[in-house]
N, C-alpha and C positions, 0 to 999 in steps of 0.2 A: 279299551285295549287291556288294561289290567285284568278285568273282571274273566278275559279268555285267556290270558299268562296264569292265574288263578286256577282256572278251571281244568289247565293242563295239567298246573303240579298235583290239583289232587288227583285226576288220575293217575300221575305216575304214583302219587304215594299211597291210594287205593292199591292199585296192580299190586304194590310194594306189602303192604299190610297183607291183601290175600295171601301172598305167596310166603311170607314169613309166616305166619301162623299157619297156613297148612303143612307148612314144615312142621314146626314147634309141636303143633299134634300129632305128627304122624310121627315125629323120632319120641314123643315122651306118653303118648297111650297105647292101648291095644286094641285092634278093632275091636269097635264094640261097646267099647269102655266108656262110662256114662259116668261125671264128675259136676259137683254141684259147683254154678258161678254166682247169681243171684236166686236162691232158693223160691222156686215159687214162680219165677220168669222166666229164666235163662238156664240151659243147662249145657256142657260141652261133653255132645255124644259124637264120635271118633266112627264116621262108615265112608263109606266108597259109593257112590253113584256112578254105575253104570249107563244111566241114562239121563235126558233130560230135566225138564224142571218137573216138579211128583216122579220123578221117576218113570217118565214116558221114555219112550222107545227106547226102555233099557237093554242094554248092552251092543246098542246098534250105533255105534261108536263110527262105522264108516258113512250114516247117514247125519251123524249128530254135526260130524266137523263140516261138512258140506253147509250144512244147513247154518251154522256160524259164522263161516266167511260170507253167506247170501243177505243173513242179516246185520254183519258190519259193513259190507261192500252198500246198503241201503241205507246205512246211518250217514258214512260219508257220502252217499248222492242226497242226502237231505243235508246232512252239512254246507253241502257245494251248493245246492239250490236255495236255501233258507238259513240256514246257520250263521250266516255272514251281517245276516239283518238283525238275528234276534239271541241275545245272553243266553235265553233262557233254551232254547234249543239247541246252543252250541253245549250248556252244561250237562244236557239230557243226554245228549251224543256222546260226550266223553265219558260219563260215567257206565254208559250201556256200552261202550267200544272199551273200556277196562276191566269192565268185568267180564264181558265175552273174551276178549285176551288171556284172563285171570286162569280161566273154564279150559277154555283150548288149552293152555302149558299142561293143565292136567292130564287132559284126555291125550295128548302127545306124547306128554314122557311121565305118565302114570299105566302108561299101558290098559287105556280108556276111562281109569280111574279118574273121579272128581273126590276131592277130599271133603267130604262135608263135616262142621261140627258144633254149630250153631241151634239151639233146639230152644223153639220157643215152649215154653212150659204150659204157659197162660193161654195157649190153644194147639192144646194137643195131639189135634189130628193135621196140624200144620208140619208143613218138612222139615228135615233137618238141612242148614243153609251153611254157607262159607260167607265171606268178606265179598267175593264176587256177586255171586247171587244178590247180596243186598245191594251191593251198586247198580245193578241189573234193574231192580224191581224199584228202586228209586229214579235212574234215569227214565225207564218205561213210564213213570207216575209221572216227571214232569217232562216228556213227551206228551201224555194223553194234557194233560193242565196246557202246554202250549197248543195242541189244536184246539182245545176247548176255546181259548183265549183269543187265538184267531179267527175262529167260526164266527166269535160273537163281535169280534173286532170288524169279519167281513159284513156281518149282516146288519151294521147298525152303521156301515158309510153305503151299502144297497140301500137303506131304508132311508136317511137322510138324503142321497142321491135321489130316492124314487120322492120325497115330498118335496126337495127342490123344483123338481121337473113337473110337476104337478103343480107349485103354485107359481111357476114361471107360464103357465098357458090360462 
């Protein structure tokens, strides 16, 4: 029970972090405005996504939020279905339903804006991110780590089920 009391507050205080910092950027840079954080990794470059993640279906902002509530309305039908069994899927849900939250407040009352300002240095053809995005792409990682986890968890009670059954004849 803790371990899901846990998992809520950091999403509230993800949500919280995204949303302060995207402030903090947008009242104290100018778009555009590229500022060194850890030289050489990190840099805080200050732009607007209009679109999704790379910047897909930019500026289709009435397809993006549709397409947001379909894929939290599917976190919580795996919450409700699975999440109740297992930590590790409930923390995956929360941190991809707080950053999707994070995204939406943007794209709502940014006037489709996402504030991005996160740039990784150290691979430079990689996007420029927010606090969302990175809860995003972390809960998606231990989403894919929990199915992985269960594929192999189903396929090795099939396989001692199927030699049971075989030296029971």
């Amino acid at each position: 029970m803790v371990s899901y009391i846990l998992a809520v507050i950091c999403s509230v205080l993800v949500l919280g972090a995204d949303q302060l910092t995207k402030y903090l950027v947008a009242a104290d840079f100018t778009l555009g405005e590229t500022r060194d954080f850890l030289p050489g990794l990190i840099d805080f470059t200050y732009i607007h996504n209009r679109g999704g993640a790379w910047g897909m279906l930019y500026g289709h902002t009435y397809i993006l939020l549709p397409v947001t509530v379909v894929i939290m309305a599917l976190c919580v039908f795996l919450y409700i279905k699975y999440g109740k069994k297992s930590k590790l899927l409930f923390w995956a849900i929360a941190l991809v339903l707080s950053g999707g939250i994070g995204n939406m407040i943007d794209r709502v009352f940014r006037g489709g804006n996402v504030v991005d300002f996160l740039h990784f240095e150290f691979f430079p053809s990689f996007p420029v991110f927010n606090v969302a995005d990175c809860a995003i792409v972390v809960g998606a990682g231990l989403l894919i780590l929990y199915f992985i986890i269960d594929t192999v968890k189903d396929y090795r009670l099939k396989k001692s089920g199927d030699e049971s059954d075989g030296k029971q004849n």
